[in-house]
N, C-alpha and C positions, 0 to 999 in steps of 0.2 A: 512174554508174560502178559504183556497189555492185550495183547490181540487176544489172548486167549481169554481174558476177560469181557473185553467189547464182544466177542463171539457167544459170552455165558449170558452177558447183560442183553442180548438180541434174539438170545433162544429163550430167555425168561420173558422177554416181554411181548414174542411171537405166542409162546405158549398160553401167557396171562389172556393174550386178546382170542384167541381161538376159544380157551375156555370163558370166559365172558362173553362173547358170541352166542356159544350153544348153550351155557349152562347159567347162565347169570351169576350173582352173587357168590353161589353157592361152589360154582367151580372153581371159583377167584380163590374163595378161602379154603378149600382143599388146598389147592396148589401152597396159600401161604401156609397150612399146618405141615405137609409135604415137608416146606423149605425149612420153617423154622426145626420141626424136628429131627431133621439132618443136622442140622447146624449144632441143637441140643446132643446129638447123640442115643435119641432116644428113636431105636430101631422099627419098633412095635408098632408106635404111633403113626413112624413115616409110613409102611406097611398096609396099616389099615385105614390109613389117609391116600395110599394109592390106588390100591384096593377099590375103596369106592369113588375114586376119582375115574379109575378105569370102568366100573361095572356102569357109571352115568355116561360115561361118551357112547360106552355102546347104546345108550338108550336115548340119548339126543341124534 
């Protein structure tokens, strides 16, 4: 259970810097609406927060 933790907290914060990298600010906070609305439950949002989290990497 720990490792599988330490392995979620090192893809989150691989993820966080690759998108800060390419995307600034703006990637950062996708990924935290992404997270928080998982967490909410609120499917649509994560959806459309991934959405254009995916449609900007292609375009960085």
């Amino acid at each position: 259970m720990l490792l599988i933790q330490v392995l979620w907290g090192l893809a989150q914060w691989a993820l966080g810097m690759t998108a800060q990298t390419h995307l600034g600010a703006v990637g950062v906070l996708l990924l935290l609406v992404i997270g928080a609305s998982i967490r909410a439950r609120h499917t649509r949002l994560a959806v459309g927060a991934a959405v254009l989290f995916a449609l900007l990497m292609t375009q960085a």
